[in-house]
DRENPA-3360 file (N, C-alpha, C; in nm, 2 decimals, always signed):
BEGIN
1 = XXXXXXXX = +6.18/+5.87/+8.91/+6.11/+5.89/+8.79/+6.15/+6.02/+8.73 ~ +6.19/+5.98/+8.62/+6.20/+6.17/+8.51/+6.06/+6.21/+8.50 ~ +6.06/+6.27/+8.57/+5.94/+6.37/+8.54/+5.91/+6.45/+8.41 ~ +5.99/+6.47/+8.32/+5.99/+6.53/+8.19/+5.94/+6.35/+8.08 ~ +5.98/+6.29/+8.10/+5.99/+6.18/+8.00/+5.86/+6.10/+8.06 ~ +5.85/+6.09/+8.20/+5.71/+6.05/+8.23/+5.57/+6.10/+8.17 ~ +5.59/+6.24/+8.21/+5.48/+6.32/+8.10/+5.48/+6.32/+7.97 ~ +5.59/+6.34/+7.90/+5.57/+6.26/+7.72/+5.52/+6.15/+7.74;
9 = XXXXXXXX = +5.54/+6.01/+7.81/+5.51/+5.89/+7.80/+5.33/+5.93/+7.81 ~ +5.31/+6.00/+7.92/+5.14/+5.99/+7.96/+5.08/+6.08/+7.81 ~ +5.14/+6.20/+7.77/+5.09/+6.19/+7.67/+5.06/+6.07/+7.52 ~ +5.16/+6.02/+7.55/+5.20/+5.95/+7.43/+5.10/+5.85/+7.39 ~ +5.06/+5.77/+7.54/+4.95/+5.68/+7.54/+4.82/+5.74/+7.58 ~ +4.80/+5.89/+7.55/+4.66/+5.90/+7.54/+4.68/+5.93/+7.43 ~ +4.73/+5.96/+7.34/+4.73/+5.99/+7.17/+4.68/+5.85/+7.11 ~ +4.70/+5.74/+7.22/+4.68/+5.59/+7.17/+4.51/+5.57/+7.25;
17 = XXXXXXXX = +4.49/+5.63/+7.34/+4.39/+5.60/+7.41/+4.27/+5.58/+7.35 ~ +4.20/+5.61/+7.26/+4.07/+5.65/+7.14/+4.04/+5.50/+7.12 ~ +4.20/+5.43/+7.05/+4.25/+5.34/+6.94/+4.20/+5.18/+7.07 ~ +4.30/+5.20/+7.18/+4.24/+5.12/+7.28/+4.16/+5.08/+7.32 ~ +4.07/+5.18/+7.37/+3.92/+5.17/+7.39/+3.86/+5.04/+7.30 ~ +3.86/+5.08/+7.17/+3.77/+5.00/+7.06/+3.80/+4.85/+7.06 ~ +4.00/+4.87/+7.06/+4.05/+4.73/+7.08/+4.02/+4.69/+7.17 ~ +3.98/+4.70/+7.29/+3.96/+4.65/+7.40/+3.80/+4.58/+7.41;
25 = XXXXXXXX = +3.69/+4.69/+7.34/+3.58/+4.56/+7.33/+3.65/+4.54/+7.23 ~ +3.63/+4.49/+7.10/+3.69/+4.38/+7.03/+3.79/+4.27/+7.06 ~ +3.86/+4.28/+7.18/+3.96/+4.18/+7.19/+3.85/+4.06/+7.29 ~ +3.68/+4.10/+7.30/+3.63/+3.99/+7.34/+3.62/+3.90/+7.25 ~ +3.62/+3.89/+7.13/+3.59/+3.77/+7.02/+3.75/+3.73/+7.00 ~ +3.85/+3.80/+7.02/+3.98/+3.80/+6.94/+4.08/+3.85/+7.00 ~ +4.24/+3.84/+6.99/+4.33/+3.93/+7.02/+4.36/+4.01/+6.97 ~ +4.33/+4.17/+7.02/+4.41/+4.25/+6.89/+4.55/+4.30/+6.94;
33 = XXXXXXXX = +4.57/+4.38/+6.77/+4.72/+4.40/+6.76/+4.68/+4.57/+6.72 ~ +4.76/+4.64/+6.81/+4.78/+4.81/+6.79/+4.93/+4.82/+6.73 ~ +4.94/+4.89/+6.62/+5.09/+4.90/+6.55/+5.09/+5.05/+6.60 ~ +5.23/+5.06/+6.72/+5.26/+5.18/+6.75/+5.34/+5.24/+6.67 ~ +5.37/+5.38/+6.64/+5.48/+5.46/+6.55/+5.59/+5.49/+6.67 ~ +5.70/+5.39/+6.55/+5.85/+5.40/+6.64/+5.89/+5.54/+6.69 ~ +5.89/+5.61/+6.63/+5.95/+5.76/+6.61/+5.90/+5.79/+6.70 ~ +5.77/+5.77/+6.78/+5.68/+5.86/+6.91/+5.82/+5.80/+7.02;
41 = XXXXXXXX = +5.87/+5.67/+6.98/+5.91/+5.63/+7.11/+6.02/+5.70/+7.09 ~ +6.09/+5.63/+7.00/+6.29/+5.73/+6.97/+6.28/+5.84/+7.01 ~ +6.19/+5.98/+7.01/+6.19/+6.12/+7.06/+6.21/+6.13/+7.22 ~ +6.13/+6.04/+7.24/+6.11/+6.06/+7.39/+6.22/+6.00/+7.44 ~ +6.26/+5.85/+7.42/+6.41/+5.82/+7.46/+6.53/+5.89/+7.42 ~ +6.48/+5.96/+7.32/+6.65/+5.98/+7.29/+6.77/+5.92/+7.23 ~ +6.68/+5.76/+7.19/+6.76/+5.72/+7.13/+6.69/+5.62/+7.04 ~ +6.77/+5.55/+6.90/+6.72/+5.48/+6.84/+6.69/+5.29/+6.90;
49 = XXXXXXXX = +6.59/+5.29/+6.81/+6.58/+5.09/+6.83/+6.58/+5.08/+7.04 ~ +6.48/+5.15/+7.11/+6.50/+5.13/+7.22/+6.51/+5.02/+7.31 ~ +6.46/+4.91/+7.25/+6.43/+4.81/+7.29/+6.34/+4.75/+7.38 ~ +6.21/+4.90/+7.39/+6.11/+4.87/+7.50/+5.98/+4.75/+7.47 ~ +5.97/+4.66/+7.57/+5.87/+4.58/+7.56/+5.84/+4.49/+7.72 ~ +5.72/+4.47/+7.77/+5.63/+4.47/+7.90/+5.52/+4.38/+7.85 ~ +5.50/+4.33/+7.94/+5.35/+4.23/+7.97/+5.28/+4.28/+8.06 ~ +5.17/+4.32/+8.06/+5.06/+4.37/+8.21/+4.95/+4.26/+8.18;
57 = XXXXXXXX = +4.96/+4.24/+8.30/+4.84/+4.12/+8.29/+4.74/+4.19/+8.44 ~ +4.61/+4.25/+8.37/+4.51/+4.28/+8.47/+4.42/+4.20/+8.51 ~ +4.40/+4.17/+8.67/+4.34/+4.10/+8.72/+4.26/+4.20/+8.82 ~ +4.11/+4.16/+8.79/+4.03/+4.20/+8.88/+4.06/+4.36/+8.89 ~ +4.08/+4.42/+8.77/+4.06/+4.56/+8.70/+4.25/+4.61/+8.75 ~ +4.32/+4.53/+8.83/+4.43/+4.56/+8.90/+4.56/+4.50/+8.80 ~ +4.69/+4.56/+8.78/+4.80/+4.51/+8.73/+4.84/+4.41/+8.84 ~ +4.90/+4.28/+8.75/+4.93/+4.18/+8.89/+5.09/+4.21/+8.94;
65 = XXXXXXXX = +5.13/+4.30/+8.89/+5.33/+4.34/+8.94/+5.33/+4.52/+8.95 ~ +5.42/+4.50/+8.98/+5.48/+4.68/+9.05/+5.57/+4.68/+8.92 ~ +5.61/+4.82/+8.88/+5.63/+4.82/+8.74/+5.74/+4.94/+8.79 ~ +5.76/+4.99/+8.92/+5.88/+5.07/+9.00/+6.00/+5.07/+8.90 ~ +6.02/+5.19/+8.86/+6.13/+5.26/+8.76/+6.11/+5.23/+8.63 ~ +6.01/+5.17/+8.56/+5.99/+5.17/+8.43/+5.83/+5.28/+8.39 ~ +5.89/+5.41/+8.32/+5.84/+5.49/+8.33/+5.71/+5.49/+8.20 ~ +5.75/+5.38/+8.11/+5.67/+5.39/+7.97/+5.54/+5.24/+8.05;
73 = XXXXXXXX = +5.57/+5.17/+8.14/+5.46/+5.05/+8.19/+5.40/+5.15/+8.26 ~ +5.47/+5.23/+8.37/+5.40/+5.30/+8.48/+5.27/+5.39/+8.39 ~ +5.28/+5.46/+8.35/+5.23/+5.57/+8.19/+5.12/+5.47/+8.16 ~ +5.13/+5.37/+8.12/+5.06/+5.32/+8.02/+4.96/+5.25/+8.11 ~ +4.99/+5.18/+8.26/+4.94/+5.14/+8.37/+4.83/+5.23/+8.43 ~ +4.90/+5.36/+8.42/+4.80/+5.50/+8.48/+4.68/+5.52/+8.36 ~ +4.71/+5.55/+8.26/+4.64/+5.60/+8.14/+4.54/+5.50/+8.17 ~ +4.53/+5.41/+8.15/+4.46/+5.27/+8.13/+4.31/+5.34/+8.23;
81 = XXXXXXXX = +4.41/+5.29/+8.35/+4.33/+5.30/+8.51/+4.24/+5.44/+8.55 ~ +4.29/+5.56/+8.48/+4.18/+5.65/+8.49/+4.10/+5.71/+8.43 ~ +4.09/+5.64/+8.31/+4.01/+5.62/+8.19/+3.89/+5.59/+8.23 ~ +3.77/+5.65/+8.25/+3.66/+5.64/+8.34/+3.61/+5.52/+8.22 ~ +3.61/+5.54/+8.09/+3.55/+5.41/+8.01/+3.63/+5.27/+8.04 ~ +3.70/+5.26/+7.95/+3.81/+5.15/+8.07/+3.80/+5.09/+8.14 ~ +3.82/+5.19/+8.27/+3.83/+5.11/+8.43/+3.70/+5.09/+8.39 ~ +3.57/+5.14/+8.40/+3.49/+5.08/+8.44/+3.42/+4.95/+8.35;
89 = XXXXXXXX = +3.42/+5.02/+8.23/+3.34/+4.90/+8.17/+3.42/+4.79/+8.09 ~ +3.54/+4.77/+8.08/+3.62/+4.72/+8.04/+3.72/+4.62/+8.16 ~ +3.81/+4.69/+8.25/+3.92/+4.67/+8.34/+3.86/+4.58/+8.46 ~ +3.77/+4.64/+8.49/+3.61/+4.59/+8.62/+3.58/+4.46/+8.57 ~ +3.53/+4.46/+8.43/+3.48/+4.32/+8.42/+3.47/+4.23/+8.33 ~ +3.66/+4.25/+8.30/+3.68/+4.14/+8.24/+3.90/+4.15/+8.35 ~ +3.93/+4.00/+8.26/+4.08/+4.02/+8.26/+4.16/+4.04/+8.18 ~ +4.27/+4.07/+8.14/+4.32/+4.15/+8.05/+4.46/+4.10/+8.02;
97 = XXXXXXXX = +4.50/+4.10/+7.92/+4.70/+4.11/+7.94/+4.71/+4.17/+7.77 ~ +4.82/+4.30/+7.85/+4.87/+4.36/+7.73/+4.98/+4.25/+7.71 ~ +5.07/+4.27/+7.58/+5.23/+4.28/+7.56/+5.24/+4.35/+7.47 ~ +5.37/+4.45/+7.52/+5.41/+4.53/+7.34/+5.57/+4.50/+7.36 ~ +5.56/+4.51/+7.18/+5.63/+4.42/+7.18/+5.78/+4.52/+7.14 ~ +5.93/+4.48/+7.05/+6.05/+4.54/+7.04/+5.98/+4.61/+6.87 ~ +5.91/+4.49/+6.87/+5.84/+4.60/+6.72/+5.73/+4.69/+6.71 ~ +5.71/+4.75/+6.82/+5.60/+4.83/+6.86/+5.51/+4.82/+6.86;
105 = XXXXXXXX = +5.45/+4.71/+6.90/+5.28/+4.64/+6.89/+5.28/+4.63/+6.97 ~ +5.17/+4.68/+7.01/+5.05/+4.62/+7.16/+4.93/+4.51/+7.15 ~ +4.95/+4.41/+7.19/+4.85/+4.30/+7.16/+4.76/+4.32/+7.33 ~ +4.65/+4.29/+7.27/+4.54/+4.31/+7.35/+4.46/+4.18/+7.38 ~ +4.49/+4.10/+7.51/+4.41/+3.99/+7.47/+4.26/+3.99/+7.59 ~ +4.19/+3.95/+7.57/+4.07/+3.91/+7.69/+4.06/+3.78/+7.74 ~ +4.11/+3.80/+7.87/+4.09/+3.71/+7.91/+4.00/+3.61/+8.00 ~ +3.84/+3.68/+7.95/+3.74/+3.69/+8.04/+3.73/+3.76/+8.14;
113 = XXXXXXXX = +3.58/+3.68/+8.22/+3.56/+3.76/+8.27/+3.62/+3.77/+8.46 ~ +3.57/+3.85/+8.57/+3.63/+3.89/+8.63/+3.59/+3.81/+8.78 ~ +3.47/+3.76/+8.74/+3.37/+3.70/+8.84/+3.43/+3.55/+8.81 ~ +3.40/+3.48/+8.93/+3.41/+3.32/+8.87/+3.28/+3.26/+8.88 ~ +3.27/+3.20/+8.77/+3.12/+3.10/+8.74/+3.14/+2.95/+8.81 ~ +3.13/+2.93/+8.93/+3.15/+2.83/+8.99/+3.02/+2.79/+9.06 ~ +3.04/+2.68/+9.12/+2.92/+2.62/+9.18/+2.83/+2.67/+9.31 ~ +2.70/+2.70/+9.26/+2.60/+2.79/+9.33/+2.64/+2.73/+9.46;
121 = XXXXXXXX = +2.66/+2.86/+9.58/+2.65/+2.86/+9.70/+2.55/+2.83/+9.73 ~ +2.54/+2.75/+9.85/+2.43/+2.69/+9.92/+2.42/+2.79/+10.05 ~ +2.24/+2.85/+10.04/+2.27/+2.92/+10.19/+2.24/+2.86/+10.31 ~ +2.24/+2.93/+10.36/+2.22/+2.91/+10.51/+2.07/+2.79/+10.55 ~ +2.05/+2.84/+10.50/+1.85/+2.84/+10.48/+1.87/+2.70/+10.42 ~ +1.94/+2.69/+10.29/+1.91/+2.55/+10.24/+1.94/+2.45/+10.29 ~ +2.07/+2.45/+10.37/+2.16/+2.34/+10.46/+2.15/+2.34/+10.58 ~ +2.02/+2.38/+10.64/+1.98/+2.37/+10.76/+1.83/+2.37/+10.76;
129 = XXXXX = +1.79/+2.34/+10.63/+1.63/+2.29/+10.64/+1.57/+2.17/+10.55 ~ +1.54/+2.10/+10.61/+1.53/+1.95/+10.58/+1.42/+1.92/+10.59 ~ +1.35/+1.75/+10.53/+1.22/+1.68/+10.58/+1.15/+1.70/+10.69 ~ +1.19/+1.70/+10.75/+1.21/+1.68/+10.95/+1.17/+1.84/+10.98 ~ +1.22/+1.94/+10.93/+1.16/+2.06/+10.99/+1.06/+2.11/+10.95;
% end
């Protein structure tokens, strides 16, 4: 990891972090779209039209892939995660998938929630007490 370009990145995505937040409740009714400013990225790479774009899909407040040597997912993976608003009331209990995209958007979608609504467990008690007892 560049340690110089990793810290612009962590900056970069808390200059975005405020913007997030709000998208993130809102992306329960809807997906939203964050239009990032190219120029934040071109500085930090070094170069024009970088061609950066990632998918994070969080599951159960967790990224489901390792994101090892990409320094702008890793950044944006961290930022997210120790965001005490976020993780908790967002990341915790719901699912999530970023994508941003080669035109600098970050789409935000919800993908519910984190628990599964499935068919009530039967306990102990219920399936071992009958007419007869």
């Amino acid at each position: 990891m560049n340690g110089s370009k990793y810290n612009f990145y962590i900056t970069l995505w808390n200059k975005y972090l405020s913007v997030i937040r709000i998208l993130l409740k809102k992306s329960a009714s809807e997906e939203q779209v964050l239009m990032l400013n190219r120029i934040d990225f071109e500085r930090i790479a070094g170069i024009r039209k970088s061609g950066y774009k990632f998918t994070v899909n969080f599951i159960n407040g967790r990224p489901d892939a390792l994101f090892s040597g990409n320094d702008l997912v890793q950044t944006f993976i961290s930022v997210l995660q120790t965001d005490e608003f976020i993780n908790n009331n967002c990341l915790s209990q719901n699912n999530y998938t970023f994508v941003f995209t080669t035109k600098y958007q970050l789409y935000i979608k919800n993908n519910g929630t984190t628990k599964q609504a499935g068919s009530p467990v039967l306990s102990e008690e219920t399936l071992t007490t009958g007419p007869d007892n």
